[in-house]
C-alpha positions as CSV (number, residue, x, y, z in Angstrom):
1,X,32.6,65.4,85.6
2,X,28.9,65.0,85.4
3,X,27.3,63.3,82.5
4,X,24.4,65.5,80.9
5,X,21.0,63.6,79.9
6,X,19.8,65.2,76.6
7,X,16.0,64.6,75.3
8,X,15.6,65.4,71.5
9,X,12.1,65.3,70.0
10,X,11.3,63.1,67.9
11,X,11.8,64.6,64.1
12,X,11.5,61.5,62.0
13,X,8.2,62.0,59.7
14,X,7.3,58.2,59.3
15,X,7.3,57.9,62.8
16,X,5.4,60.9,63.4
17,X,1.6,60.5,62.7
18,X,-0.1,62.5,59.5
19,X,-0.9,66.0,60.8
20,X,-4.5,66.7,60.1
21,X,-5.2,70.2,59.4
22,X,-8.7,70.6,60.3
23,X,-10.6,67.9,63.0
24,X,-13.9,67.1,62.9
25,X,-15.9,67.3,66.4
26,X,-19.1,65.6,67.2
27,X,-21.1,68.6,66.4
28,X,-18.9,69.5,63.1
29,X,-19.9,66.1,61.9
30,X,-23.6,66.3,62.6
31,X,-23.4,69.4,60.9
32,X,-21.6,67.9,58.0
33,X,-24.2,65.1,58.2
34,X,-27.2,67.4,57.9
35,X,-26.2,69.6,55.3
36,X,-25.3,66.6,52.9
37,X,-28.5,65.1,53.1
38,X,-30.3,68.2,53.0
39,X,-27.7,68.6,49.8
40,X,-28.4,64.9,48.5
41,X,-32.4,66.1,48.4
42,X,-31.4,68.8,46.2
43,X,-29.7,67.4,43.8
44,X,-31.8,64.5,43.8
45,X,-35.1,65.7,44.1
46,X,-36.3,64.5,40.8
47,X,-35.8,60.9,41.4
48,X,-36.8,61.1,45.6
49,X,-40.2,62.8,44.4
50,X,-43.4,61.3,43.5
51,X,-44.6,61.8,39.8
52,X,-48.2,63.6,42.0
53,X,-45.5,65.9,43.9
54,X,-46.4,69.4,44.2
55,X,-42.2,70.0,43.7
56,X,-42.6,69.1,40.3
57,X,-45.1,71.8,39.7
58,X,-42.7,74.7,40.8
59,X,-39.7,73.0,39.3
60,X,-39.3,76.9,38.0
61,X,-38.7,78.5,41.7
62,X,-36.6,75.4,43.0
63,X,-33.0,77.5,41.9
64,X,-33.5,80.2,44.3
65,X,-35.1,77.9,46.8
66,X,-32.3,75.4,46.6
67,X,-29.6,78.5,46.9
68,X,-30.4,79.2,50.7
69,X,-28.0,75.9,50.5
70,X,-25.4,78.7,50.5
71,X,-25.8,79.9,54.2
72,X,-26.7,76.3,55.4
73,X,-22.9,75.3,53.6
74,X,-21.4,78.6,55.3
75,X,-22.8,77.7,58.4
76,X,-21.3,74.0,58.6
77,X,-17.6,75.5,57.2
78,X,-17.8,78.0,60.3
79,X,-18.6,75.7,62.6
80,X,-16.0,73.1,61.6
81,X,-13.3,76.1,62.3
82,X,-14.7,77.1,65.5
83,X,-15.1,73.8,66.6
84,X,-11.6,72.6,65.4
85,X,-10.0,75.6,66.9
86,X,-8.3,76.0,63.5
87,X,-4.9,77.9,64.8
88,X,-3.5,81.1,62.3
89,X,-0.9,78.6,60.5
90,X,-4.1,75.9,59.4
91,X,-6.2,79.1,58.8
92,X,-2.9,80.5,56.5
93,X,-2.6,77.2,54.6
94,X,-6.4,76.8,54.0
95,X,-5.9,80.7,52.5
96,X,-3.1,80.1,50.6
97,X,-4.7,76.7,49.2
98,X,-8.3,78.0,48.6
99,X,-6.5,81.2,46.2
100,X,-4.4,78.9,44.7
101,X,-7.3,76.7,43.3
102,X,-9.1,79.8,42.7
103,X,-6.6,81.2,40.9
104,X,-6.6,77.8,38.7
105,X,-10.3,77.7,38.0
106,X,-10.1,80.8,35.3
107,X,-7.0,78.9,33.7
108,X,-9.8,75.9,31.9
109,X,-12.4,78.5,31.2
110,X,-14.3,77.9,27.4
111,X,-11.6,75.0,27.4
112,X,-13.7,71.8,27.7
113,X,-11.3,69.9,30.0
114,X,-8.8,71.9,30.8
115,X,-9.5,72.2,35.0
116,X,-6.0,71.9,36.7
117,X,-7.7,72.6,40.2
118,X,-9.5,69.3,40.7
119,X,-6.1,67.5,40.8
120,X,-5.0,70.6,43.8
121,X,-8.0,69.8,45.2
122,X,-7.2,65.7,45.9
123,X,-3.9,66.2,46.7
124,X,-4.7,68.9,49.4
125,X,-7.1,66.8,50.6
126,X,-5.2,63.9,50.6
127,X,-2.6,65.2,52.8
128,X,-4.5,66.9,55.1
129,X,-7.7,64.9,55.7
130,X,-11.3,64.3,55.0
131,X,-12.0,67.9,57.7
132,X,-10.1,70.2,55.8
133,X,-10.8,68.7,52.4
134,X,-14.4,69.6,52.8
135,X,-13.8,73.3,54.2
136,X,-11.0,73.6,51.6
137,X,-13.5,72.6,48.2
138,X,-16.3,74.9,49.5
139,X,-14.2,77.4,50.3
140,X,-12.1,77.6,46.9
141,X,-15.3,77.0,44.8
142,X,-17.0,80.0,46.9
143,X,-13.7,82.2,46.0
144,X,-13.5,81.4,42.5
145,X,-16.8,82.3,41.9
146,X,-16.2,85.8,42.8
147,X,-13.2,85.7,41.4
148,X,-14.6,84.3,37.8
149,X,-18.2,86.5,38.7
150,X,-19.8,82.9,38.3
151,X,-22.2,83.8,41.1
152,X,-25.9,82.3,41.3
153,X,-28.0,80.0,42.3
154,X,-25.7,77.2,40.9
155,X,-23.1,78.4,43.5
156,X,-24.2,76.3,46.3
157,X,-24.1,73.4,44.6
158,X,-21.0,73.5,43.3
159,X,-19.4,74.3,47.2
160,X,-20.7,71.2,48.0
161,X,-20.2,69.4,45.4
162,X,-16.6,70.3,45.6
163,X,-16.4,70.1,49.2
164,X,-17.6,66.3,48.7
165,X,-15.1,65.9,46.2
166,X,-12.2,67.1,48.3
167,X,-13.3,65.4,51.5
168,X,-13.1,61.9,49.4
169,X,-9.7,61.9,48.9
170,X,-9.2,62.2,52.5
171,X,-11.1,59.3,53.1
172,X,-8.7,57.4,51.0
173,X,-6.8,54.3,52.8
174,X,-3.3,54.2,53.7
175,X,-3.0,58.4,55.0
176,X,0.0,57.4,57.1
177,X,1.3,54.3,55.8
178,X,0.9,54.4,51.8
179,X,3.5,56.5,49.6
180,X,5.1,56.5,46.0
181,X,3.7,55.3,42.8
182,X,1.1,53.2,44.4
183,X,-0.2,56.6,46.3
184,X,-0.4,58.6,42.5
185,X,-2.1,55.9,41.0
186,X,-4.6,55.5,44.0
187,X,-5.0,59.4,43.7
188,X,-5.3,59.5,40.0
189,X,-7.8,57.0,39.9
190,X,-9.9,58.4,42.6
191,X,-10.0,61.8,40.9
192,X,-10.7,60.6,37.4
193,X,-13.8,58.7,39.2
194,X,-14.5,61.7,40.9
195,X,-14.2,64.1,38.1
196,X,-17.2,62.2,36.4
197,X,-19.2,61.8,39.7
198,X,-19.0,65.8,40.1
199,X,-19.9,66.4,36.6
200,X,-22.8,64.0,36.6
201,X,-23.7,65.7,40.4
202,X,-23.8,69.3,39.0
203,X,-26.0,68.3,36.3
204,X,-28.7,67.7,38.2
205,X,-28.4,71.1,39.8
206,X,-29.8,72.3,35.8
207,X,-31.8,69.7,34.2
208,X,-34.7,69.4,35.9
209,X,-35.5,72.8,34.9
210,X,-35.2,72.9,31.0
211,X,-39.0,71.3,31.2
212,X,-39.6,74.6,28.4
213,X,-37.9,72.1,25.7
214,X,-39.0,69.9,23.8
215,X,-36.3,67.7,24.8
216,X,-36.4,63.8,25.3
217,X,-34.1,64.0,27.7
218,X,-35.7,66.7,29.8
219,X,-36.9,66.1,33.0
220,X,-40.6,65.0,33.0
221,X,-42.6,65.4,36.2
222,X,-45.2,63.1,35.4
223,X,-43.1,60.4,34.2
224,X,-42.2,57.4,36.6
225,X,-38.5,57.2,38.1
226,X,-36.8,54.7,35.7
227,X,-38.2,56.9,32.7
228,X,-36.2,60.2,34.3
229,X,-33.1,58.2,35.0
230,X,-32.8,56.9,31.5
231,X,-33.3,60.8,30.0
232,X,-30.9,62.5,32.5
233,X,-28.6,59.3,31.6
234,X,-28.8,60.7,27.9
235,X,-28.8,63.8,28.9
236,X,-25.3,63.2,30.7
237,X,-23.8,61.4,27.8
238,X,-25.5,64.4,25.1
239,X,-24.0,67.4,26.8
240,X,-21.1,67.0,29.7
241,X,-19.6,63.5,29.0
242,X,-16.7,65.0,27.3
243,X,-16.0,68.1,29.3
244,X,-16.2,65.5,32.3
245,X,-13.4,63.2,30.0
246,X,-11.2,66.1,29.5
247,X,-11.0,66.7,33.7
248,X,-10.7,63.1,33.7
249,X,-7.8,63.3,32.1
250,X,-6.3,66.2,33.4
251,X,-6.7,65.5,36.5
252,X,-5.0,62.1,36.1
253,X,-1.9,63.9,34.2
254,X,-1.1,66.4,36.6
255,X,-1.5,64.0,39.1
256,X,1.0,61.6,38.3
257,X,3.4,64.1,36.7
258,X,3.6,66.8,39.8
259,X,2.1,64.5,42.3
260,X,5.0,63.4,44.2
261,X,6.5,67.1,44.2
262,X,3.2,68.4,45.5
263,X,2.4,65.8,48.4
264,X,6.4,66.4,50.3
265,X,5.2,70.0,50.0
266,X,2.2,69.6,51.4
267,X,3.5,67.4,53.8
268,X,6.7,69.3,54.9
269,X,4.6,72.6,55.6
270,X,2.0,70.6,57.2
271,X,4.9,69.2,59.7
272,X,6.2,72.6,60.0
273,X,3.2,73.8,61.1
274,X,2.9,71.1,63.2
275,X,-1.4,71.5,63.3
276,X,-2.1,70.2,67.0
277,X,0.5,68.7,66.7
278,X,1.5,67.2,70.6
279,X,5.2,67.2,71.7
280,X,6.6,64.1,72.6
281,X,10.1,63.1,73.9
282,X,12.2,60.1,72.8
283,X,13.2,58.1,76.5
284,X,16.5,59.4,77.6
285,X,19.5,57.3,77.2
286,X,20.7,55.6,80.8
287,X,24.2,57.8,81.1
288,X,27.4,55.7,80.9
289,X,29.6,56.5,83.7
290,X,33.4,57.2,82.5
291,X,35.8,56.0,84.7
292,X,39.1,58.4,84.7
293,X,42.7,56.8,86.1
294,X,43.6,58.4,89.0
């Protein structure tokens, strides 16, 4: 009787590298590149300006200059698809995951705090990596706006904003090698970091521009760097610090609570799926020869 050879794949997940959804190319990172520093200008144009700047002087038309960011950001997410040649199972999950946290948003609104999406958002973008973080957050801040009708020219902002946020927790350490309670309280920390550094970040999207007041922590034009960065410090602390506590805090609950349940989901239908995922074969076995007593 002849002896069969039989090759399995290889099924065992810590064996198996972390599937990444979305992979950024050379020209997908450029891209990236460009449209965060053309994004770090806008946001920061108050401090990167002179005090003499002409910017200063139509601080009133910078909103709708500052949303073309919107087909600059949809530019950079279409590109990242084409050039990752995102398959229909990565473009399925990236649906199902953009509703999902658009379907969250409306869940916190006029409820300081209350913002169970940012907590989807790391998680997602834990699992499937810094690429499909950023797509994901600009993507799901782009649907929720239509869904919520929170369309204008703070929209761009806030897609890359949250795209930045997303794509951070894929940037965490450890993607393949780091699990249980050490992962949650990596990820919990890093979004109630983050959950302050995007509220701070969309704040500057809106106070350069309430120059009408009679504010002392309204943006001055004339006034030197240090002086602006010490009023839009107050500023922080006067109007958003405790909506940005309360996402803090949810952020870090839901985290550490429905974390672990979330991630093996994440993770199973990201094996599944099996994203560009290559087959390999385990070495055959040398066949042992039977002998049979004649």
């Amino acid at each position: 009787m002849k002896a069969r050879t039989v090759v399995k794949p290889r099924t065992d997940p810590q064996s198996a590298p972390q599937a990444r959804a979305v992979r950024l190319g050379p020209r997908s990172v450029a891209a990236l590149a460009l449209v965060s520093a053309v994004g770090v200008g806008a946001f920061g144009w108050p401090f990167l300006a002179p005090p003499d700047s002409q910017i200063g002087a139509h601080a009133a038309d910078a909103p709708w200059l500052f949303a073309g960011l919107l087909v600059l950001l949809v530019a950079v997410v279409a590109a990242t698809i084409s050039e990752s040649g995102l398959g229909p199972k990565a473009v399925a999950m990236l649906g199902v995951l953009a509703a999902t946290g658009a379907a969250l948003r409306p869940i916190g609104a006029g409820t300081a705090g209350i913002e169970p999406m940012f907590f989807l958002m790391v998680l997602s973008g834990r699992v499937l990596g810094p690429g499909f973080g950023f797509v994901l957050g600009s993507v799901t801040m782009f649907a929720s706006a239509l869904l919520t009708g929170g369309v204008g020219p703070w929209m761009p902002f806030q897609m890359l904003a949250m795209g930045w946020f997303t794509m951070g927790a894929g940037l965490l350490p450890g993607p393949d090698r780091l699990r249980g309670r050490t992962e949650l309280v990596m990820l919990a920390g890093y979004g109630f970091v983050a959950a302050f550094v995007y509220g701070t970040v969309m704040n500057l999207a809106g106070w350069p521009f309430m120059g009408t007041l009679a504010s002392s922590v309204a943006f001055d034009p004339d006034a030197a760097v240090p002086a602006n960065l010490a009023r839009f410090l107050a500023y922080c602390v006067a109007t958003s610090l405790g909506w940005d506590l309360g996402r803090a805090l949810v952020t870090v609950v839901l985290t550490l609570t429905l974390g672990r349940t979330l991630l093996k989901a994440l993770r199973r239908a990201t094996r599944r799926a099996a994203f560009e995922a290559q087959v390999t074969f385990e070495a055959p076995e040398r066949p042992r020869t039977v002998k049979h007593p004649t």
